[in-house]
Each structure stands twice: as structure tokens, then as C-alpha cells.
C-alpha positions as CSV (number, residue, x, y, z in Angstrom):
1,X,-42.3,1.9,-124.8
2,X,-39.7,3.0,-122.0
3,X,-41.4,6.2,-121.2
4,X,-37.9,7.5,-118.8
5,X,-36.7,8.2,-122.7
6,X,-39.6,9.3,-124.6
7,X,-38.6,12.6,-125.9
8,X,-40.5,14.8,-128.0
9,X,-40.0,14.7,-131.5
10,X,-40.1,18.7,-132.4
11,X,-38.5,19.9,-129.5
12,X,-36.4,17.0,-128.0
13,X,-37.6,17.2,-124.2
14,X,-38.5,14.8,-122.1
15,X,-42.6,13.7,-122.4
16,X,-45.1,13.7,-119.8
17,X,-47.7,11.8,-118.8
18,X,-50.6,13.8,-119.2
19,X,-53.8,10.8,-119.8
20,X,-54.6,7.5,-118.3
21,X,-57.5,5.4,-119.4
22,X,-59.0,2.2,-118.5
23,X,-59.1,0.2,-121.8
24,X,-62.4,-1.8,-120.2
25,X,-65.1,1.3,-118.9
26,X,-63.2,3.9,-121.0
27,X,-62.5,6.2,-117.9
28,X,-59.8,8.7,-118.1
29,X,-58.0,10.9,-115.8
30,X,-56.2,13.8,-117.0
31,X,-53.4,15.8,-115.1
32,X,-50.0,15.7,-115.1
33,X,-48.9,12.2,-113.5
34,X,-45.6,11.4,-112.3
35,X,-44.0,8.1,-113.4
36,X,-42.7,5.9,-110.7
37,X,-38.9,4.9,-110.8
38,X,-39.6,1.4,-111.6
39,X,-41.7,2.1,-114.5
40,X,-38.8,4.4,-115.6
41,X,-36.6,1.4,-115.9
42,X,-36.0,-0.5,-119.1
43,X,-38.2,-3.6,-119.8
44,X,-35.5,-5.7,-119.2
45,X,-34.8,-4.7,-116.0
46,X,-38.4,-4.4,-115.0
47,X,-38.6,-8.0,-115.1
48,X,-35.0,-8.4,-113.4
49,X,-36.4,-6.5,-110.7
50,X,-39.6,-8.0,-110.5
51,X,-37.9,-11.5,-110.6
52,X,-35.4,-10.9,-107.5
53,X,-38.4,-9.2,-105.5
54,X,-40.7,-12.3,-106.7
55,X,-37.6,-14.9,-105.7
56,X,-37.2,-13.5,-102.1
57,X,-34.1,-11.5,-103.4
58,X,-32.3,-15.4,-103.6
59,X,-29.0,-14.4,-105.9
60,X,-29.1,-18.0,-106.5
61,X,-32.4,-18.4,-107.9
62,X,-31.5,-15.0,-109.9
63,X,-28.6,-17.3,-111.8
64,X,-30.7,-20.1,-112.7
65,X,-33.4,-18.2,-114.0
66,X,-31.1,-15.9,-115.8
67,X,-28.3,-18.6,-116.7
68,X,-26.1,-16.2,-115.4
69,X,-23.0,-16.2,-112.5
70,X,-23.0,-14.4,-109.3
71,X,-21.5,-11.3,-109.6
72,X,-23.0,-10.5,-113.2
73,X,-26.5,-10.9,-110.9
74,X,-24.2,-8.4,-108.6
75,X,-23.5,-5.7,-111.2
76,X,-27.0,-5.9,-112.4
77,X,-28.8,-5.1,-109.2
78,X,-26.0,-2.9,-108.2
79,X,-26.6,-0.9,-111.7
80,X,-30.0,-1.2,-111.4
81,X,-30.1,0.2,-108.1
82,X,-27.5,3.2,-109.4
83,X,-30.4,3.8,-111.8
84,X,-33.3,3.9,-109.0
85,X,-30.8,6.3,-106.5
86,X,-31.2,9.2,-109.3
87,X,-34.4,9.3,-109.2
88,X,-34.3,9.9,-105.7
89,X,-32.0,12.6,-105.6
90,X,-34.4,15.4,-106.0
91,X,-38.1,15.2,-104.7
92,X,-40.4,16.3,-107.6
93,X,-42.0,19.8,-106.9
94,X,-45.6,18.0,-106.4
95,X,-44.1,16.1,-103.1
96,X,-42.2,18.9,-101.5
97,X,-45.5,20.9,-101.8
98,X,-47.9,17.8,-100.7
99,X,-45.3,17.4,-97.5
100,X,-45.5,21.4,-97.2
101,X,-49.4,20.8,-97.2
102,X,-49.3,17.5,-94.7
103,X,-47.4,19.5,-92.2
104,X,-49.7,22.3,-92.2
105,X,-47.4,24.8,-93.5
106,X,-49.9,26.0,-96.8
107,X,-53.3,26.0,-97.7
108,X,-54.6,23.7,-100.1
109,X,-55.9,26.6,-101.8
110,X,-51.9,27.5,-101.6
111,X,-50.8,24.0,-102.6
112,X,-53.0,24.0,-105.6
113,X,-51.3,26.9,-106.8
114,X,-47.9,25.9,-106.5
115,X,-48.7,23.0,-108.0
116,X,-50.0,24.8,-111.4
């Protein structure tokens, strides 16, 4: 499933990731747990990345593997990079707290709080 477009089915927001369990000892964690920006990527592209980053970023092992040319290897990275930039264009809340707390500007007490 690519959890970036999970939406909920009643209201139509985005899901969260609220559970993670380990399918072998059954231990489960639960919270509310950020996605990274690869994971947020479609499965296609997950593998595209995974494949240039494997390959040493070689555009030219990137067109065998994919039977494609070099600039369609070029507008795939470049629009899979366009994807990756918007997740960095606004810090979640957690991290601008967390940084807040690492600097010693709040409590953890505080940053507990704010992070409710």
C-alpha cells in the first residue's frame, strides 16, 4: 500500500501511522510515527531509488537495468527528487520541538506537551 495516499474512507484525510509490530515476537509500539520521505514514494520509484543508490548513482547502469535512455533516467530522478523536496519544505511539529528540546530551549516535561 503507498501509505503518502492512504486517506480515510469516512472523512477523506490523510492516515496516520499510529502501530508497528514485529510479525516474529509480536512486539508493538504505539504512538504517532512519522513516515519517512522514501517510504512515502510510490513502489515504483522505491525501487528506482533504491536501484541508483545500490548502482553507485551510474545513469548508465540505471538504462540497462531499466531498458530505458538517458534523459528518461534524467526526468525520473529529477521528478523523483521534486517529490522528496516537498517533504522537506516544512519540518513536522515533532522536529522543531525535538531541535527546541536539543538546544536547551524547553523542558522535556515542555516538549512532551507540545508534542500532544
Amino acid at each position: 500500500m503507498d501509505i503518502s495516499k492512504a486517506r480515510c474512507t469516512n472523512c477523506g484525510e490523510a492516515m496516520a501511522v499510529r502501530r508497528l509490530e514485529c510479525p516474529t515476537c509480536d512486539l508493538a509500539m504505539e504512538g504517532s510515527f512519522e513516515v519517512s520521505p522514501l517510504a512515502m514514494l510510490s513502489a515504483d520509484d522505491q525501487v528506482f531509488v533504491t536501484a541508483f543508490v545500490r548502482y553507485h548513482g551510474s545513469i548508465k547502469k540505471m538504462e540497462e537495468l531499466f531498458s530505458i535512455s538517458y534523459p528518461t533516467v534524467k526526468n525520473r530522478l529529477n521528478a523523483i527528487g521534486r517529490l522528496l523536496d516537498k517533504s522537506f519544505e516544512a519540518p513536522s511539529s515533532h522536529a522543531v520541538v525535538l531541535e527546541a528540546l536539543s538546544r536547551g530551549e524547553i523542558t522535556v516535561s515542555e516538549a512532551l506537551e507540545r508534542m500532544k
